[in-house]
C-alpha positions in Angstrom: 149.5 78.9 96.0 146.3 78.9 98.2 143.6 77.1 98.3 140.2 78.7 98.1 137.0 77.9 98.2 133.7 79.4 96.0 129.9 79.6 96.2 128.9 80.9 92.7 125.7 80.6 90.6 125.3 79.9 86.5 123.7 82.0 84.1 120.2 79.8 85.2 120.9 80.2 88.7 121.8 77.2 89.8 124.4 77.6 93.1 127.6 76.1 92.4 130.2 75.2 95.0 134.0 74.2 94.9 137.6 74.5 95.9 140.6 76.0 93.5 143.6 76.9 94.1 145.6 81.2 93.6 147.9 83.5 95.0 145.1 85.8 95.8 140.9 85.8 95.7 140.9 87.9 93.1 142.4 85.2 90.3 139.6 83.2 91.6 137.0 85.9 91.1 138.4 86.0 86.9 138.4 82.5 86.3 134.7 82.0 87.9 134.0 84.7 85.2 135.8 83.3 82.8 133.4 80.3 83.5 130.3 82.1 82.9 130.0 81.7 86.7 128.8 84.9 89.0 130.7 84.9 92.4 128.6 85.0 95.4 131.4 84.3 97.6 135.0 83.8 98.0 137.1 82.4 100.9 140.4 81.0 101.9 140.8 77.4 103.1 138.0 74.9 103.2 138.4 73.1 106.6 136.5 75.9 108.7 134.4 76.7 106.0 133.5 73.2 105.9 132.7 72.9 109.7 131.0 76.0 109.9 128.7 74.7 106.9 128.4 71.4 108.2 127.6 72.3 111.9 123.7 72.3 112.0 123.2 74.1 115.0 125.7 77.0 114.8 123.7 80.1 113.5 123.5 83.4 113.9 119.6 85.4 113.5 119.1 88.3 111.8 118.5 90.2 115.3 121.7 88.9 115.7 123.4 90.4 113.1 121.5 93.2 113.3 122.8 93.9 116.4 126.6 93.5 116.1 126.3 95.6 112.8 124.4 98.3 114.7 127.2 98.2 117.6 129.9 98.0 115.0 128.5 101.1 113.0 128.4 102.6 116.5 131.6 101.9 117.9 133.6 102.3 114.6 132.3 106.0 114.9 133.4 106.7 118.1 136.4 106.2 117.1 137.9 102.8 118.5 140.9 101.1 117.3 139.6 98.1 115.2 141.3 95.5 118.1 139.7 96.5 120.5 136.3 97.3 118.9 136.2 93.6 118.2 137.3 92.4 121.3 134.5 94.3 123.0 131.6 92.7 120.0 133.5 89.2 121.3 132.8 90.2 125.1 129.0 90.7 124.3 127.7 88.4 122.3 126.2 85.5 123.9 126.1 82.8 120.9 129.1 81.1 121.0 129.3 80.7 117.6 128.8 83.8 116.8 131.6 84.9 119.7 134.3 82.5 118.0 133.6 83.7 114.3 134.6 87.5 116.0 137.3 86.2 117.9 138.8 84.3 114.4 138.4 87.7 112.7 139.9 89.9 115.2 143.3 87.6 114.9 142.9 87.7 111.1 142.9 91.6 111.2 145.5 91.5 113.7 147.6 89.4 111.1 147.2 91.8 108.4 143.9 90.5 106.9 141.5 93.3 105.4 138.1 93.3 107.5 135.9 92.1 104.4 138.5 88.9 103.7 138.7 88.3 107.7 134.8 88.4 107.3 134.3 86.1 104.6 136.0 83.6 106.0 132.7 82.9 108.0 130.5 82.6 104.9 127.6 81.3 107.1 127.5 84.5 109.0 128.3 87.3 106.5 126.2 86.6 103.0 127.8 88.3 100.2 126.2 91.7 100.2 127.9 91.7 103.8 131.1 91.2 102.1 130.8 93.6 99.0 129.5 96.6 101.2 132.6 95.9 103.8 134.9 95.6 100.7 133.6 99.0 98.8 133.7 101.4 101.9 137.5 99.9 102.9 138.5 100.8 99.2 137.0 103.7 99.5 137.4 105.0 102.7 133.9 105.4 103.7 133.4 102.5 105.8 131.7 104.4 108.7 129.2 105.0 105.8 128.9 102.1 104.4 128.1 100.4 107.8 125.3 102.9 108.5 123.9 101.3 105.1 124.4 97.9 106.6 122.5 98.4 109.4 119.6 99.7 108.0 119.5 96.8 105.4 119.1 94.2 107.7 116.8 96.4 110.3 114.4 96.6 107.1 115.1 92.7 106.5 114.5 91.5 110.4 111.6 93.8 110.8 110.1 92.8 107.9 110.3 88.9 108.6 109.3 89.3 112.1 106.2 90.8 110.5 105.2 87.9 108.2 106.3 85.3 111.0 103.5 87.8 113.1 101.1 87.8 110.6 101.0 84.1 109.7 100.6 83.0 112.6 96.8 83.1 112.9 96.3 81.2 109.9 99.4 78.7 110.9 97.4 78.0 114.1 93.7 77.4 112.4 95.4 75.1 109.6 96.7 73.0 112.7 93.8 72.9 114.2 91.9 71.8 111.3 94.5 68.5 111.0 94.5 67.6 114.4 90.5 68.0 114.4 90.2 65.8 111.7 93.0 63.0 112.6 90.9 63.1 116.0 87.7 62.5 114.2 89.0 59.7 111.3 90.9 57.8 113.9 88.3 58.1 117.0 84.8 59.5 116.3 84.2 58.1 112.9 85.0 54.4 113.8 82.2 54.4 116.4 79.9 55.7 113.8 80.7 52.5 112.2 80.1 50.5 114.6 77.2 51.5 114.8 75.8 52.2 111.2 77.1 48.2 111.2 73.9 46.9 113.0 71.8 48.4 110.0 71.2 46.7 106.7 71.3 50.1 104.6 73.6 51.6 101.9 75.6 54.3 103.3 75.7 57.3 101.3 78.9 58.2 99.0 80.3 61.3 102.1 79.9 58.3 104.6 81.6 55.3 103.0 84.4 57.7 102.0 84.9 59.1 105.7 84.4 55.2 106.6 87.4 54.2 104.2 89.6 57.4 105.2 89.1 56.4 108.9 90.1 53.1 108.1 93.2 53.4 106.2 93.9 56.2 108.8 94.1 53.6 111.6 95.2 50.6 109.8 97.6 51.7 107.4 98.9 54.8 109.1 102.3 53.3 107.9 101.8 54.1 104.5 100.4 57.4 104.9 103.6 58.2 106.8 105.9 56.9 104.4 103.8 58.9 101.9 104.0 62.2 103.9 108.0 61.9 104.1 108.7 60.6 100.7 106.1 63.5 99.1 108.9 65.9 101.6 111.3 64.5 100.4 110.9 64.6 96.8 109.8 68.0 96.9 112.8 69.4 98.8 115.0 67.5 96.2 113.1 68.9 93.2 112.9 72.7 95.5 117.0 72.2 95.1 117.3 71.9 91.4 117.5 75.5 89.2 114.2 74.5 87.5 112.6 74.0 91.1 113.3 76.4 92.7 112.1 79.2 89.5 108.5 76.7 89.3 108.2 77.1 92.9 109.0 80.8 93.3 106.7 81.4 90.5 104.2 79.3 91.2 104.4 81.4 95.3 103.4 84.5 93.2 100.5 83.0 91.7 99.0 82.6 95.5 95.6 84.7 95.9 96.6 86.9 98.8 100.9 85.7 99.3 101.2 86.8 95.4 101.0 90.2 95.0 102.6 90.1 98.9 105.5 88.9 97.7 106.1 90.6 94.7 106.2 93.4 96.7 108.1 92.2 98.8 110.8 91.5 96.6 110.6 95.3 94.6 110.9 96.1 98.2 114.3 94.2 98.8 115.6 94.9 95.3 115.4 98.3 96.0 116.8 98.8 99.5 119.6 96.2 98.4 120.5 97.9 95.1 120.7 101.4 96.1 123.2 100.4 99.4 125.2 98.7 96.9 125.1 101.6 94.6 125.8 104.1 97.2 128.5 102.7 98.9 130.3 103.0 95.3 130.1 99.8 93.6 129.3 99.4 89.7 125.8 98.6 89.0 126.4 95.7 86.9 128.2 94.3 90.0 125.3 95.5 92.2 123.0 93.8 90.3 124.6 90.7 90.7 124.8 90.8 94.4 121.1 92.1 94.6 120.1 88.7 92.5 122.3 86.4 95.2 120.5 88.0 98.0 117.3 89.1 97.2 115.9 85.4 97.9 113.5 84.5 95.1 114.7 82.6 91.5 112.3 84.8 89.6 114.1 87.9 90.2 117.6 86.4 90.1 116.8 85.8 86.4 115.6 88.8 86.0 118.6 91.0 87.7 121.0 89.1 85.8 119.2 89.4 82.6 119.0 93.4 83.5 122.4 92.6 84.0 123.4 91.3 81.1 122.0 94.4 79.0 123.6 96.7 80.9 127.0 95.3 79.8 125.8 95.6 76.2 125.5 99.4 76.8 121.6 99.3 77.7 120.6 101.7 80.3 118.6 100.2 83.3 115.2 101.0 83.0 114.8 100.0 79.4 116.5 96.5 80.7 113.8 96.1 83.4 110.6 97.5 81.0 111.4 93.9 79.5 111.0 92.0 82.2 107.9 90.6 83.9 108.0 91.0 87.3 109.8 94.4 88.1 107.1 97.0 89.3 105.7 99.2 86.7 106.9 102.0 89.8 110.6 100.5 90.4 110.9 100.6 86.7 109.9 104.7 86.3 112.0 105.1 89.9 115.0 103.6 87.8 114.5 106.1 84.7 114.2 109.3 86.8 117.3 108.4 88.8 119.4 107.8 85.8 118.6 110.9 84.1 119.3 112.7 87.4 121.9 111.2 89.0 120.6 110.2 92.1 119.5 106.7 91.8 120.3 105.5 95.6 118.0 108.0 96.6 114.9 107.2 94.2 115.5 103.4 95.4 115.7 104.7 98.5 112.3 106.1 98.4 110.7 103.3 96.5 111.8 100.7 99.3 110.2 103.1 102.1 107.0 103.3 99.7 107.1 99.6 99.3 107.9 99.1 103.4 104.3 101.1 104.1 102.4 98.8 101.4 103.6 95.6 102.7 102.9 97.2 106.4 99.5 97.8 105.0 98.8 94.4 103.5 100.7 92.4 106.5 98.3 94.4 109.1 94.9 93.6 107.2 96.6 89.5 106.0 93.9 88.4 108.6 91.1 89.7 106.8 92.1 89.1 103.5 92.6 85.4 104.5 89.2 84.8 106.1 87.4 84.2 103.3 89.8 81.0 102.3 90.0 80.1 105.8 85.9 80.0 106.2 86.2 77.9 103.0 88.5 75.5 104.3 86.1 75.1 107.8 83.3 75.3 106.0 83.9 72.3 103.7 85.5 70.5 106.8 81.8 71.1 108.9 79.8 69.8 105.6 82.2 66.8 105.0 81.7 65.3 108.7 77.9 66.4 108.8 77.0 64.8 105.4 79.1 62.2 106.2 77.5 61.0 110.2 73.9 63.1 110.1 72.9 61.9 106.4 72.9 57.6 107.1 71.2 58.5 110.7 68.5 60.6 108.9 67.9 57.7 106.6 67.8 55.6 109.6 65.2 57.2 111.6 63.4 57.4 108.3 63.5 53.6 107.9 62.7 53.1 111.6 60.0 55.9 111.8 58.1 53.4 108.5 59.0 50.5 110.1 
């Protein structure tokens, strides 16, 4: 018997983690099942898993990965024995982690190991649609194929959160600006205002003895606002890590004016490309759909896959399975009904992730000017806060003086 460990999520989709022992992976794969747990992924032995989990500063980016697949995919179809391809990936990658995790699977498939169970033993690396897709073109022979598909996954994926990360960057830097303005102000500025609203018997208006009070809890008990700031962190990330959470906060991320409807289509984007590699390379849909829901990266759809999923297996077809859903694209859903009545539904996700690539293009290249308007707000009410707060007591001042 060996022992294996599992990453695996419940019907609510809640991530589950542990250790059994089998002969094989596939036992393991069953009795998850039998559970009413969905596999994400399965590997043997738990100490390297373990230090590979545990190790905060091993990773490997999506340029990365895009890069060995690419060179795989490229070196696989020239031919090269699978030794020495992976020798030569180990030669030319610079992250050491990275280099080790090739080096451990090129002695693994030296041993005898299949590529997609040498692969998963570095479950930090290779997420499970890595896995699956390596696992349906060796059983099927069409792993030059299936890599090709691989690759241009997670091109689509890299490019498309290097476009976000570009994007957001404008609004990233104003936000930070408008904190460090105003700690300047509260904590520098505002005090000698005091000071000097001090020498005059007058009521201050509401705007100024709330900046006053801000300022001073600002610089006398900056303690507490830290220990409020971290524990508010903290609390959120530990509510974020529950199955509840994570849905709210998903949900609530596609309520956003603006980030909403970017990140719904978003995820009809990555649902589509996902799906139809999965479907292409030969796998069942229903198992397809599961991986899709592991991988797409937002609770709201995992429900919904695996709810598509779950009437599929009662003899549903797909489309009618999505029409009942919430958040599935009215065009994904019509996409889905063409390509099962003809056959070719890799291709009609195919074409609904490329339509999906252009809007999101579109939206990402005009994000600045759809987020002006809420960024004006947010100066704007910063501006009127500090001048209602200093110019209105000074105006009533030189009033006082002026009839004095």
């Amino acid at each position: 018997m060996t022992m294996y460990s599992y990453k695996a999520r419940d019907m609510n989709g809640l991530l589950v983690m542990g250790q059994m022992e089998a002969p094989s992976m596939d036992p393991i794969r069953e009795m998850l099942s039998d559970q009413g747990l969905i596999p994400i992924a399965v590997f043997q032995g738990s100490s390297r898993v373990a230090q590979e989990s545990l190790a905060i500063f091993n990773h490997v980016s999506s340029e990365e990965l895009m890069l060995f697949t690419r060179q795989f995919h490229t070196l696989f179809k020239a031919g090269m024995d699978m030794d020495t391809l992976l020798h030569t990936m180990a030669q030319q990658t610079k992250n050491k982690f990275f280099k080790d995790a090739i080096l451990r699977i090129k002695s693994d498939v030296a041993s005898g190991s299949s590529l997609s169970r040498a692969f998963g033993q570095h479950p930090k690396i290779f997420n499970e649609l890595y896995l699956s897709m390596l696992n349906a073109g060796e059983e099927a022979g069409i792993l030059e194929d299936v890599l090709g598909q691989l690759s241009t996954v997670i091109e689509k994926e890299t490019a498309l959160k290097s476009a976000v990360s570009s994007a957001t960057l404008y609004p990233k830097i104003v936000i930070f600006v408008l904190i460090v303005a105003f700690c300047v102000l509260m904590t520098y500025v505002v005090p000698k205002f005091s000071v000097f609203f001090a020498h005059y018997d007058a009521e201050l208006p509401l705007p100024t003895r709330m900046m006053m009070g801000m300022s001073d809890f600002m610089r006398n008990q900056w303690y507490i606002l830290i220990f409020m700031v971290v524990a508010g962190i903290f609390a959120f990330r530990k509510w974020q890590s529950t199955a509840k959470g994570r849905f709210a906060w998903d949900r609530i991320k596609w309520k956003l004016p603006v980030f909403g409807p970017l990140g719904q289509k978003v995820g009809n984007a990555r649902f589509a490309h996902i799906l139809g590699a999965l479907y292409k390379a030969g796998l069942p849909i229903t198992r397809g759909l599961e991986i899709t829901a592991s991988t797409v990266g937002n609770e709201v759809f995992v429900r919904e896959a695996l709810g598509v999923k779950a009437e599929v297996e009662k003899g549903g077809s797909i489309s009618q399975a999505m029409r009942q859903t919430k958040y599935f694209s009215p065009l994904l859903i019509e996409a889905t009904a063409i390509g099962e009545k003809s056959g070719a539904l890799d291709d009609m996700y195919k074409s609904v992730g490329s339509h999906y690539d252009l809007e999101v293009a579109h939206t990402l290249k005009n994000l600045t000017t759809l987020l002006e308007p809420i960024l004006l707000f947010f100066v704007f009410g910063f501006i009127v806060l500090f001048a209602l707060g200093i110019f209105l007591p000074m105006w009533g001042i030189s009033r006082a003086v002026l009839h004095h």
